[in-house]
DSSP file (Angstrom, degrees, kcal/mol; ACC not computed):
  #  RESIDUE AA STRUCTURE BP1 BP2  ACC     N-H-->O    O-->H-N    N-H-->O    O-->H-N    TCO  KAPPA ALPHA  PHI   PSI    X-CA   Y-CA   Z-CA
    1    1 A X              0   0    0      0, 0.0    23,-0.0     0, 0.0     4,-0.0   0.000 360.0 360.0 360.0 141.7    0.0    0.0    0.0
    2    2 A X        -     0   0    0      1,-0.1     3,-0.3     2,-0.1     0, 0.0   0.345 360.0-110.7 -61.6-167.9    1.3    3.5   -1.1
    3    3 A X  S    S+     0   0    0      1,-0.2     2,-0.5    28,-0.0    -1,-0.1   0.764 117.3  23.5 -98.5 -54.1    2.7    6.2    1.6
    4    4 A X  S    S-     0   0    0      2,-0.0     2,-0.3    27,-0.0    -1,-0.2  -0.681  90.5-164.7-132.1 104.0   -0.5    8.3    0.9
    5    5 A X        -     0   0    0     -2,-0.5     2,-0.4    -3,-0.3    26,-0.1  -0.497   2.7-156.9 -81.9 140.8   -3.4    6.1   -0.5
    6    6 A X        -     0   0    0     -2,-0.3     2,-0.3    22,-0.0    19,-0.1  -0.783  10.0-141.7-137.2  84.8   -6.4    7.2   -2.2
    7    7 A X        +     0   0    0     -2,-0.4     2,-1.0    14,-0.2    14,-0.1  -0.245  25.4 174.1  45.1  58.9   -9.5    5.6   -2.5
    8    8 A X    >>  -     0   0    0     -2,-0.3     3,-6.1     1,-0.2     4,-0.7  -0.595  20.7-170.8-121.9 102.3  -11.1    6.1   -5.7
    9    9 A X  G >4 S+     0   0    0     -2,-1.0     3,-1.3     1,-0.3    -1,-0.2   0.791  83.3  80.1 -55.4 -18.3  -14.5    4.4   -7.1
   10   10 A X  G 34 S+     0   0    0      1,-0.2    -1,-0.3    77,-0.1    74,-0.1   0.828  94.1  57.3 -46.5 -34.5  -14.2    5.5  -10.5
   11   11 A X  G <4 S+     0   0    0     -3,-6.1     2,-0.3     6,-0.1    -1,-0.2   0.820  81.7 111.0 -89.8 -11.0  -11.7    2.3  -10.4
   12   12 A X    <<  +     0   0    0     -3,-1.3    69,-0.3    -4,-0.7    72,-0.2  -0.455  24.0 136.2 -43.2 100.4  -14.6   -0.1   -9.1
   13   13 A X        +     0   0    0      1,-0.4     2,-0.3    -2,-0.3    70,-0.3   0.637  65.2   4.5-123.9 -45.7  -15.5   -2.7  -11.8
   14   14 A X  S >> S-     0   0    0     69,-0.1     3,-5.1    68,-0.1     4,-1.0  -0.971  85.5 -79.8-156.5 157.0  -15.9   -5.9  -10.0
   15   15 A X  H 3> S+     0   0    0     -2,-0.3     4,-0.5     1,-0.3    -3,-0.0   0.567 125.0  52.1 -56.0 -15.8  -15.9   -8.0   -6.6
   16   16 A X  H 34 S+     0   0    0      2,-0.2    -1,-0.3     1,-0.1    -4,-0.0   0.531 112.1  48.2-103.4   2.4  -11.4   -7.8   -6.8
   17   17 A X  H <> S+     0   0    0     -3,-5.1     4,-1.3     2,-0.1    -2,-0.2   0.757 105.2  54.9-110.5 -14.5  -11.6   -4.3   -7.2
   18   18 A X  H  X S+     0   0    0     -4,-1.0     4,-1.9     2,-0.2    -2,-0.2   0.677 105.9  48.3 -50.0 -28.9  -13.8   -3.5   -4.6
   19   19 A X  H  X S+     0   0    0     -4,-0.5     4,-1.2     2,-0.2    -1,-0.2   0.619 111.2  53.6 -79.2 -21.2  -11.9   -5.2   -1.8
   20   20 A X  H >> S+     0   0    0      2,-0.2     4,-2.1     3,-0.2     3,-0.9   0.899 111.9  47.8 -88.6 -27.9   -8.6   -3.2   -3.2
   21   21 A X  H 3< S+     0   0    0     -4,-1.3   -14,-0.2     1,-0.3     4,-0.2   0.919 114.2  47.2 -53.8 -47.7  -10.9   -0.1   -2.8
   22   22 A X  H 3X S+     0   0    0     -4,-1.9     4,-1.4     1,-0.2    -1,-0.3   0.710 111.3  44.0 -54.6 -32.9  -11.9   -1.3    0.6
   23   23 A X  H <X S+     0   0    0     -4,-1.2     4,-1.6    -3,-0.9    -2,-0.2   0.685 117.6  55.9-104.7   1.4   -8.3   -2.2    2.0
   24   24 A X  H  < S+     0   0    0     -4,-2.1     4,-0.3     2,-0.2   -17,-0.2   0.825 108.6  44.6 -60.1 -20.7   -7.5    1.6    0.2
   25   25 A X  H  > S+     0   0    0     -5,-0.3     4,-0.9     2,-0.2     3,-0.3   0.960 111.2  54.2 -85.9 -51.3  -10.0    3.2    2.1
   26   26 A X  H  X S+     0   0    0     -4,-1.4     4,-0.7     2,-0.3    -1,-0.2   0.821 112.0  44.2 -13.5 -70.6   -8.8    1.4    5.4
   27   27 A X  H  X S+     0   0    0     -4,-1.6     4,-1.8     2,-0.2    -1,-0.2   0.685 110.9  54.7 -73.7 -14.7   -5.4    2.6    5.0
   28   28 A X  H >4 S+     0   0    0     -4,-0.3     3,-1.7    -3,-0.3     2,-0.6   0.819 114.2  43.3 -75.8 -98.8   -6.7    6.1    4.1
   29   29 A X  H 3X S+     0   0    0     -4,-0.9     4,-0.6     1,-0.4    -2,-0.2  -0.106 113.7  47.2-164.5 -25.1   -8.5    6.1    7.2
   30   30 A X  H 3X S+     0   0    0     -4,-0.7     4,-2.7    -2,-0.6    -1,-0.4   0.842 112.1  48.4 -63.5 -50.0   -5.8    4.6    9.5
   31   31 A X  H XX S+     0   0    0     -4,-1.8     4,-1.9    -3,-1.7     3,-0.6   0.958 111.4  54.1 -46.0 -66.1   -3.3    7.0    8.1
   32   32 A X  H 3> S+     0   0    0     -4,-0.3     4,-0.6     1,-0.2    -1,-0.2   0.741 111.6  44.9 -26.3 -44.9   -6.6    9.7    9.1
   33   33 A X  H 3< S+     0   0    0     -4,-0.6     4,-0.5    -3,-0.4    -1,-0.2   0.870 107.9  59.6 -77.8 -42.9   -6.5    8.1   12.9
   34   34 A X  H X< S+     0   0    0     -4,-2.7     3,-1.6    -3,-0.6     4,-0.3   0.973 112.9  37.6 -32.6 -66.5   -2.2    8.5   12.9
   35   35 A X  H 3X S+     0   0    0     -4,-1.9     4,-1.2     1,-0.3    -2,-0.2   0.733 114.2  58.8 -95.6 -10.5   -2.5   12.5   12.3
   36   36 A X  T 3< S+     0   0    0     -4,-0.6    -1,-0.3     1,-0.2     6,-0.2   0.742 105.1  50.5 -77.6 -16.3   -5.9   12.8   14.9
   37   37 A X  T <4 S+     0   0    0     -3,-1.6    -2,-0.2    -4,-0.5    -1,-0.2   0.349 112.3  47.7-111.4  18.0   -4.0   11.5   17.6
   38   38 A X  T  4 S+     0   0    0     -4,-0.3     2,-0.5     4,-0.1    -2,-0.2   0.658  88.0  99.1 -76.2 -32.9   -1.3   14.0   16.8
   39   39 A X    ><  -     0   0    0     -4,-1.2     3,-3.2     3,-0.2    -3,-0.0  -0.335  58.7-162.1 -81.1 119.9   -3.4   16.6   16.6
   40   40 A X  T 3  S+     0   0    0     -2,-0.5    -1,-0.2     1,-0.3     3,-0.1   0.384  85.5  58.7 -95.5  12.7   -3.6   18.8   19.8
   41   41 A X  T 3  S-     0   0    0      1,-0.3    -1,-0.3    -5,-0.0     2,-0.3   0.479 103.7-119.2-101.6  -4.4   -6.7   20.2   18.8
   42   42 A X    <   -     0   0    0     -3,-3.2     2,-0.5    -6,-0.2    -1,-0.3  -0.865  65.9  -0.2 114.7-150.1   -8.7   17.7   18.4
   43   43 A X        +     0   0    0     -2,-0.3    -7,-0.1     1,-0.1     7,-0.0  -0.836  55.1 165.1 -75.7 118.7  -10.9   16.2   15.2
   44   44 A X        -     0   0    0     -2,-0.5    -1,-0.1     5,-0.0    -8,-0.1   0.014  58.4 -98.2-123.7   2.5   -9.9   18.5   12.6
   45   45 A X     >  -     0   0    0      1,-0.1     4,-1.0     5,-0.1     6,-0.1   0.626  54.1-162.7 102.1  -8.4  -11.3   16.1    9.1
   46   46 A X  T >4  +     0   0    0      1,-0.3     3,-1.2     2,-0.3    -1,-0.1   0.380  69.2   8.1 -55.8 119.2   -7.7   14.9    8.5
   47   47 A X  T 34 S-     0   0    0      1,-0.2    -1,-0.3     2,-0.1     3,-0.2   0.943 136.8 -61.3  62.6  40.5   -7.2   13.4    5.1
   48   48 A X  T 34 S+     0   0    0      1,-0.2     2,-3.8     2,-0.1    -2,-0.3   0.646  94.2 157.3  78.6   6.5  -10.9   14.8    4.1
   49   49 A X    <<  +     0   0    0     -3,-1.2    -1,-0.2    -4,-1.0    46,-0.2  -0.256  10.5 171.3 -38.6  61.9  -12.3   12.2    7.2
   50   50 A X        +     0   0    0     -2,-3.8     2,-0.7    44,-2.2    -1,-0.2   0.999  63.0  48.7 -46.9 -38.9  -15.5   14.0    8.0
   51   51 A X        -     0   0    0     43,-0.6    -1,-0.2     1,-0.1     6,-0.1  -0.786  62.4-173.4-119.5 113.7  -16.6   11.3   10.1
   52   52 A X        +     0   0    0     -2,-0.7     2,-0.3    -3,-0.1    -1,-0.1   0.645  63.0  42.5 -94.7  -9.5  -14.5    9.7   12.9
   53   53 A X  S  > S-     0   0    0      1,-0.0     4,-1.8     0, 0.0     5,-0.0  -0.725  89.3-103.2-115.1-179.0  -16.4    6.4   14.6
   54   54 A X  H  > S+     0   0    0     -2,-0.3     4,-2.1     2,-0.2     5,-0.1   0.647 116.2  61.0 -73.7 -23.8  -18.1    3.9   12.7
   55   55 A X  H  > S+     0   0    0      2,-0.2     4,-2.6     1,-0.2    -1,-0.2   0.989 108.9  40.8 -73.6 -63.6  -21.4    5.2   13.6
   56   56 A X  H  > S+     0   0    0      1,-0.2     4,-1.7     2,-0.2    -2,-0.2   0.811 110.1  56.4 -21.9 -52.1  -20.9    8.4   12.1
   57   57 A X  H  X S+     0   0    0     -4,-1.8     4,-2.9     1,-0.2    -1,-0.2   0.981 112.9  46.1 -66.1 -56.3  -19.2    7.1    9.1
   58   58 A X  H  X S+     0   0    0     -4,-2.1     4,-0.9     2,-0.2    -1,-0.2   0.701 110.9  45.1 -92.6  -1.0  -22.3    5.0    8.7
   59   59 A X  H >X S+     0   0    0     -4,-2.6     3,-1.9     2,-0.2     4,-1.6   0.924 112.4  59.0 -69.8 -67.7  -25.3    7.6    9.2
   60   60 A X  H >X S+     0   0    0     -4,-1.7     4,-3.0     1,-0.3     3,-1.2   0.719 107.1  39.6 -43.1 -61.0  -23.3    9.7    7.1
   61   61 A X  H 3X S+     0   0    0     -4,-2.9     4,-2.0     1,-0.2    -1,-0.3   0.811 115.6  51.7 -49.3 -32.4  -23.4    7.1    4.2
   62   62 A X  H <X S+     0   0    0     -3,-1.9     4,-0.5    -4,-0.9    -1,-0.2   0.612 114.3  46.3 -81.5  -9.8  -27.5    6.0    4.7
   63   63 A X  H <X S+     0   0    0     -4,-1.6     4,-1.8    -3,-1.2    -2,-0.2   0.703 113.6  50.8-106.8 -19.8  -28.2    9.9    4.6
   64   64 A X  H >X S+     0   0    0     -4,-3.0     4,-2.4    -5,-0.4     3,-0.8   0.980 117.8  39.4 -25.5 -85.6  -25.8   10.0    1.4
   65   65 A X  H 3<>S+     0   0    0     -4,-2.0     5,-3.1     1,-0.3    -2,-0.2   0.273 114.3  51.3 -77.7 -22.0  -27.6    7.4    0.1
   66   66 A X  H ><5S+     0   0    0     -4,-0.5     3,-1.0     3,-0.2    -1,-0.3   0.752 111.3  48.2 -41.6 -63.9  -31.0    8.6    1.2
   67   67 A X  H <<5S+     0   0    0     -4,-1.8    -2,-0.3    -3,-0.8    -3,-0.2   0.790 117.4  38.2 -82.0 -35.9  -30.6   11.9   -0.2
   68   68 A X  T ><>S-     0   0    0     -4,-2.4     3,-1.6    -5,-0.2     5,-1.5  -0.085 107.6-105.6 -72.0  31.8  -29.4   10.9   -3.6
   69   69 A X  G X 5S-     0   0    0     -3,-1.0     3,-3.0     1,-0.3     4,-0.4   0.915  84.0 -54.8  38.3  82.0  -31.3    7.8   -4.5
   70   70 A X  G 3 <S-     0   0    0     -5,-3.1    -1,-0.3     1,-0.3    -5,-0.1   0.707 116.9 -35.4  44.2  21.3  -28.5    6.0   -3.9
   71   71 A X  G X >S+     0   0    0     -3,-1.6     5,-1.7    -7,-0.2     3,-1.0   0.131 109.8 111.2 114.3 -25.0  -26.5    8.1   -6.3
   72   72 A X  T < 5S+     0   0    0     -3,-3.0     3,-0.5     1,-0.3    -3,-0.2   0.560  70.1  61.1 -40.1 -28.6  -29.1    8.9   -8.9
   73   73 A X  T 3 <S+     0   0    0     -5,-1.5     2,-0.7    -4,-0.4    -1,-0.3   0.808 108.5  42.9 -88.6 -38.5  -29.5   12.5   -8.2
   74   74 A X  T < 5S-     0   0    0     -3,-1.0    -1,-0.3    -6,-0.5    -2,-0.1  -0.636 128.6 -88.9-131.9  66.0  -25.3   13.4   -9.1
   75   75 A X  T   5S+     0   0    0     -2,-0.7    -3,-0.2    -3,-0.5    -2,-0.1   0.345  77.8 145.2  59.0  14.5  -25.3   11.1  -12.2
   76   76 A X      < -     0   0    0     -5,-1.7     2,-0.3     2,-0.0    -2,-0.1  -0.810  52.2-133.6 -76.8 141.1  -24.4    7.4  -11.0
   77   77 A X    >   -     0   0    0      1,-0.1     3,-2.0    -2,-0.1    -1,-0.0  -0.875  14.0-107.8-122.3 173.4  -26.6    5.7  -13.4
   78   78 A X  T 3  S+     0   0    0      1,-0.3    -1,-0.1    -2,-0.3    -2,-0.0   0.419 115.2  50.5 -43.7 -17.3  -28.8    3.1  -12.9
   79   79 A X  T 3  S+     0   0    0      2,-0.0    -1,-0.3     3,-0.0     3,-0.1  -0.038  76.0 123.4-117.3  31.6  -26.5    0.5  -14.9
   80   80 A X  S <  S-     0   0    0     -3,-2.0     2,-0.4     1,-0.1   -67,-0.1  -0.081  81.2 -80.9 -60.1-172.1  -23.2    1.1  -13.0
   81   81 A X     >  -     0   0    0    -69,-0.3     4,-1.7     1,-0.2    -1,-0.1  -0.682  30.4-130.2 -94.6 161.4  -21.7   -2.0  -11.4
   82   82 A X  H  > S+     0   0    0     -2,-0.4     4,-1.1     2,-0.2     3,-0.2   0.916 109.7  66.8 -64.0 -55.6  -23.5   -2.8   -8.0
   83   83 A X  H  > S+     0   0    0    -70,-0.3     4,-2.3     1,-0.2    -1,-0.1   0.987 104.8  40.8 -21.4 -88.3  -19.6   -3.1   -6.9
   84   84 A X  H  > S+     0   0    0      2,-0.2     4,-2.3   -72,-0.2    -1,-0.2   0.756 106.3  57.9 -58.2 -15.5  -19.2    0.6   -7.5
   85   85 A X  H >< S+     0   0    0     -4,-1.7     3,-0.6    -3,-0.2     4,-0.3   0.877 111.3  48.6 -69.5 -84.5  -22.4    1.9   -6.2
   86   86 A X  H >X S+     0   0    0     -4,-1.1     4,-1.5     1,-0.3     3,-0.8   0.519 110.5  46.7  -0.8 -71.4  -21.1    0.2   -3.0
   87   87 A X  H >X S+     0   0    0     -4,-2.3     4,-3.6     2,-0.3     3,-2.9   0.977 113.6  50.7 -43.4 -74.1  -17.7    1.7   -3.2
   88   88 A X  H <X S+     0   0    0     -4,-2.3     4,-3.2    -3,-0.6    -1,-0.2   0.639 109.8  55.9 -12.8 -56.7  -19.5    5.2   -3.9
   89   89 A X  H <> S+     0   0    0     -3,-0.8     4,-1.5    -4,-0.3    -1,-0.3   0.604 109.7  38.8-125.2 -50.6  -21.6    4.3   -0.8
   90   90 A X  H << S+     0   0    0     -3,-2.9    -1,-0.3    -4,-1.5    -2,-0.2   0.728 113.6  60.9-105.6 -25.9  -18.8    3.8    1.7
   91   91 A X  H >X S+     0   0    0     -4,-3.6     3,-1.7    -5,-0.2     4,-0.6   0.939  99.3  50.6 -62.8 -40.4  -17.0    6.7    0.2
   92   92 A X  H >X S+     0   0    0     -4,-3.2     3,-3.0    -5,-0.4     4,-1.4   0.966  99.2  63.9 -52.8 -53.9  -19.6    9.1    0.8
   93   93 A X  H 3< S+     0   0    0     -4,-1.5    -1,-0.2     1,-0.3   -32,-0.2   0.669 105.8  51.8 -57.5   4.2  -19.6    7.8    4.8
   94   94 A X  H <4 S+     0   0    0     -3,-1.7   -44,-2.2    -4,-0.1   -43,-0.6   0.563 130.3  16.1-100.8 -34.0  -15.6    9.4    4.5
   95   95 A X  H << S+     0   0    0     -3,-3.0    -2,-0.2    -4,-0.6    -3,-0.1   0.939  98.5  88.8-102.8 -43.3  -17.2   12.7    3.1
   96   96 A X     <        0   0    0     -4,-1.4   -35,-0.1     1,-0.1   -32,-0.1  -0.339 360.0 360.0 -96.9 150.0  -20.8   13.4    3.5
   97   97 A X              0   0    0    -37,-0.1    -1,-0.1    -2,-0.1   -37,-0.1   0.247 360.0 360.0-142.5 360.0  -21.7   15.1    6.7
């Protein structure tokens, strides 16, 4: 895994590029946890983290996903892969607040 890994669904095609998306997202998101427990200020979004437990992370993605049809609304269409709506879908819990 790179030094600074990035997490991108555009590369989601199928069930072995979703799991490299997943352990990308992982390492983005450990890397995220590294520079929050530096930070002597607190939660500051680090590496674009909106959302720092797992609960957060995952309202954030069901009101994503709520509030765009699943992605419909900002142009995923309806015959993407199921894979990448998924990726989409776990990216947003990184972003959407």
């Amino acid at each position: 895994m790179t030094s600074n890994p990035q997490a991108n669904p555009e590369t989601v095609e199928d069930e072995a590029s979703f799991l490299t998306f997943v352990r990308t997202l992982a390492a983005d998101r450990r890397l995220a946890a590294k520079i929050e427990g530096n930070s002597p200020d607190g939660y500051e979004a680090p590496r674009g983290w909106q959302n720092a437990t797992i609960e957060q992370f995952l309202d954030s993605a069901l009101s994503w996903a709520d509030d765009t049809e699943f992605g419909r609304t900002q142009g995923l269409a309806d015959n993407v892969s199921p894979w990448r709506r998924l990726a989409v879908f776990l990216k947003a819990g990184k972003i959407y607040e």
